[in-house]
N, C-alpha and C positions, 0 to 999 in steps of 0.2 A: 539756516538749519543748525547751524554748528553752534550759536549763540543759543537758540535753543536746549541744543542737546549738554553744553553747558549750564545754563542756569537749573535746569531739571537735575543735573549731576548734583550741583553745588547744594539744590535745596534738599535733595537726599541723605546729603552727606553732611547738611549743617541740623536737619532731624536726628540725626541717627547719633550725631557727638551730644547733642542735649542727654543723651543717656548718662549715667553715672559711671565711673570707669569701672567698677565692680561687674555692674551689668554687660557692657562691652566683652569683657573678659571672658563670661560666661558663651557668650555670641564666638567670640576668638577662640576656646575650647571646643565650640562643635563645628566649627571651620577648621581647626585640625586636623581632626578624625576625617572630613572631606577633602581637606587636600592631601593628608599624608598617608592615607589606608584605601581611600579611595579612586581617586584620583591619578596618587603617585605623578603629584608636579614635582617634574625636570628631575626625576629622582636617581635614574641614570648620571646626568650632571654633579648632583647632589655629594654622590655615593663614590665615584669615580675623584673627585677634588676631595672630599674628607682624607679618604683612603693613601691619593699622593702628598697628601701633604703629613700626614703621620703615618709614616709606615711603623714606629717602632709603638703603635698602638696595638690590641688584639682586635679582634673581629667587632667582639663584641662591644667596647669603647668606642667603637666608630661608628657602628650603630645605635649608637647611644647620644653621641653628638650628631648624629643626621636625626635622629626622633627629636632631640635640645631642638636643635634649630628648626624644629618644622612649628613647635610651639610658638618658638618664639618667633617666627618669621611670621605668625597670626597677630601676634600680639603687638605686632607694629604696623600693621595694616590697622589694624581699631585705634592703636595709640593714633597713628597720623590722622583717621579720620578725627580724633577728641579737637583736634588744632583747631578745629572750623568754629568753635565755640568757646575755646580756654580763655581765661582773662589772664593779662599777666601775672598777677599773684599766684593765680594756682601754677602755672607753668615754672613761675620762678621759685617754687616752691617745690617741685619736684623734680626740676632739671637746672640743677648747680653747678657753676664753675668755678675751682678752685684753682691757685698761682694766677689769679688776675693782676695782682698788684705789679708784675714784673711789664704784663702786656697793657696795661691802664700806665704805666710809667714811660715804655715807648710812645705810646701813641699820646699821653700828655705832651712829650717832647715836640711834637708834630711829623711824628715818623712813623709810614702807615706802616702797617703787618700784614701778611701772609700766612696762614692757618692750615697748615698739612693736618686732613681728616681721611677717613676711610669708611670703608660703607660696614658700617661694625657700632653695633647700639639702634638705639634711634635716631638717626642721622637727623631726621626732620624734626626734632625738637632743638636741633643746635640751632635752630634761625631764633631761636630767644637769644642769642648772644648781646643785640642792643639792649636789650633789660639790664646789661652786666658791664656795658663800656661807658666813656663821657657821653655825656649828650649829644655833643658837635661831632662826632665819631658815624660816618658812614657806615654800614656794614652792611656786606653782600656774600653771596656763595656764584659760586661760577656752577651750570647744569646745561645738557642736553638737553635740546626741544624735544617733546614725543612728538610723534605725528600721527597723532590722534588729536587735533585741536583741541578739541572739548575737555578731554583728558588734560592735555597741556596747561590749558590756562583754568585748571582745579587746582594744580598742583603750584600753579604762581599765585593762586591767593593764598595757600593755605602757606606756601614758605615767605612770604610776604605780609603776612599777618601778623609780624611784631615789628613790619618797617623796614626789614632788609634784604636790600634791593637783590633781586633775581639777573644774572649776565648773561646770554647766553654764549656759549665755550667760543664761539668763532668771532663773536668779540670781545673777548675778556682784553688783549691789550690796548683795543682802543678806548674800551671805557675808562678802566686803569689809566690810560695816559691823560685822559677828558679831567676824570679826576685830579691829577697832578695839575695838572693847569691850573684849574680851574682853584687851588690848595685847598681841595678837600684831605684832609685824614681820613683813611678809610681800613679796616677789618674785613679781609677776603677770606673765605674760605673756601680750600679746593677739595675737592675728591679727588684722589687723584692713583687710585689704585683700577680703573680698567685698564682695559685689554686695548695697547694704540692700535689705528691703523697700520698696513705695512708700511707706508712712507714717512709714517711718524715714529717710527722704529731707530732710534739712534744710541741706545745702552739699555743694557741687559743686568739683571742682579739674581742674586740666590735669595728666593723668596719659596717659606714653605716647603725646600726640599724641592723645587723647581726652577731651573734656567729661565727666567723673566724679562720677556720687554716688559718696558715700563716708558709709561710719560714723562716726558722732561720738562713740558711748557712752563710749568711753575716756577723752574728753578730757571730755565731762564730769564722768562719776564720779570725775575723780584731780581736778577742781576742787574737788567737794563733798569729799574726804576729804583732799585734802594731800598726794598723793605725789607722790614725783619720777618726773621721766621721764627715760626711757632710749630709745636704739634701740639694736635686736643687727644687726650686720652683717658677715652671714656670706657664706663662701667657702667654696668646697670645694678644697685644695690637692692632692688626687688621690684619686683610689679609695678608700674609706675614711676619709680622715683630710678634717677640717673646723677653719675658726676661725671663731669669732663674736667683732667686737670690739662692747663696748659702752660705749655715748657716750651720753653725756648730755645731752637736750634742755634739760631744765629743774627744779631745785629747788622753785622757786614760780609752779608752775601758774594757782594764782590773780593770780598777776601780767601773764600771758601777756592779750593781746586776743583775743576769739572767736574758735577755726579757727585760729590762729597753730600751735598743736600738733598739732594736725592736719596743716596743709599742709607743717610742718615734718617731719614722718614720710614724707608722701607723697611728696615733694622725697627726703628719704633714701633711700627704699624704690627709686625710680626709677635713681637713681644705681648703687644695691647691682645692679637689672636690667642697664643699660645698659652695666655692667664683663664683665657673663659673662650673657648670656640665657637661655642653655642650660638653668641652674638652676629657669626662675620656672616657674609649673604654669601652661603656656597652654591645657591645656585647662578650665580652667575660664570660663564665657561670662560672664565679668566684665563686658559693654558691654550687654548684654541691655537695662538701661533708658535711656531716652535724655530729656532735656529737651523735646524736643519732644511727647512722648507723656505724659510728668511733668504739662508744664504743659495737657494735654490732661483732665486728670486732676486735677489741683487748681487752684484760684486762687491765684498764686503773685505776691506784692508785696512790692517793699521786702526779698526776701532773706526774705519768711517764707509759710509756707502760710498761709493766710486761709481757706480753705474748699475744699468740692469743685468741681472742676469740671465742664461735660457733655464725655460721651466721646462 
């Protein structure tokens, strides 16, 4: 049933990119007006995160970047469906990556990278990234499974559709390590802005104008293996067409102090929001845990959990 409900997905969705992107757009204009006048998806969420995270904005600017991003949160649902039928020309044609030569100079050397990205742009056009590395260069993104099957495995061909391999998050360091072994070079890219679990809760940052957990896996797995770090920062320069520049945090990870690469992402990632908002996906309930309830919940000294706490 699910292979079904899959292949039905997939052929809907590889009809419907044969559209010209023009036409798309037109389609992503009256899906607006349905999700954001009618509908009103997650707009509490929406309106509640614009709001905390620029309070020194007026009313009206906020609702201005809540109406931005309801457009443009259309217009990345039609962009990811176009992936099902893009050739790499067209895509490498309108989704560019600039400071390659610093990360094409690591990974010539045989030393993989780490790619700090955030859910801000078209995140799904970044998996053209092998259009832009050596040939012998692995490249992957690390993602949570949906659990909707048929849904999950739309979403691994269509990020998977320029050859770069899908992880899923609960084994990113074994394949990472398979990798090493095996001396592949490889280009990861993490998302790496939700919301942890409570038990994956180990440091906290000023993001937004909010006290932040944040994920640390990244920084520690490119500790244990040695890769360099990057961030992508990306733009969207109109309809269609996008740049990601990538910059380089650091070569020797292991040289960095605890959270240094971390906060140094988070700092970036903030900056990439506060140029153009419109882009970042507010409706996701990123502030959902708070320190107050954390430390409700654990014994928390010294910067580390210690144990549970009573709730």
């Amino acid at each position: 049933m699910n292979t079904i409900a899959f292949h039905t997905l997939y052929a809907l969705c590889y009809l419907l990119s044969l559209l010209p992107l023009r036409v798309l757009y037109v389609m992503s204009d009256i899906t607006y007006l349905i999700v954001a006048h009618l509908l009103h998806y997650r707009r509490k969420v929406i309106r509640k995160n614009i709001a905390s995270s620029f309070p020194e904005k007026s009313k009206e600017e906020q609702l201005q970047i809540e109406r931005d991003f309801y457009r443009y949160f259309c217009d990345y649902f039609f962009e990811t469906i176009k992936l099902a039928s893009m050739s790499a020309g067209q895509l490498k044609r309108r989704m560019t990556f600039t400071g390659m030569e610093e990360i094409n100079r690591v990974l010539n050397s045989g030393q993989s990278c780490a790619i700090y990205l955030g859910h801000y742009g078209n995140w799904e056009w970044l998996t053209s990234l092998p259009l832009w590395v050596p040939e012998q260069v692995q490249c992957g993104q690390i993602y949570h499974p949906l659990e909707n099957e048929a849904t999950n495995r739309l979403f691994l061909k269509l990020r998977q559709h320029f050859h770069s391999r899908c992880i899923a998050m609960n084994d990113t360091l074994r394949e990472i390590v398979r990798f090493q072994q095996e001396g592949t070079v490889v280009a990861i890219g993490y998302i790496s802005d939700q919301c942890p679990h409570w038990v994956n809760i180990h440091h906290w940052v000023d993001f937004l104008h909010h006290d932040t957990p944040v994920l640390t896996g990244v920084e520690r797995i490119v500790r244990k293996v040695g890769h360099a770090v990057f961030y992508g920062d990306m733009r969207r320069v109109r309809r269609g067409y996008y740049t990601c520049e990538i910059r380089l945090i650091t070569d020797h990870p292991e040289e960095a102090q605890q959270w240094d690469i971390t906060d140094r992402y988070f700092r970036e990632l903030e900056n990439t929001i506060r140029r153009a908002p419109q882009y970042y996906l507010w409706s996701h309930n990123r502030w959902k845990r708070t320190r107050e309830e954390f430390n409700r919940r654990f014994e928390y000294r010294d910067g580390k959990v210690i144990g549970k706490g009573i709730l």
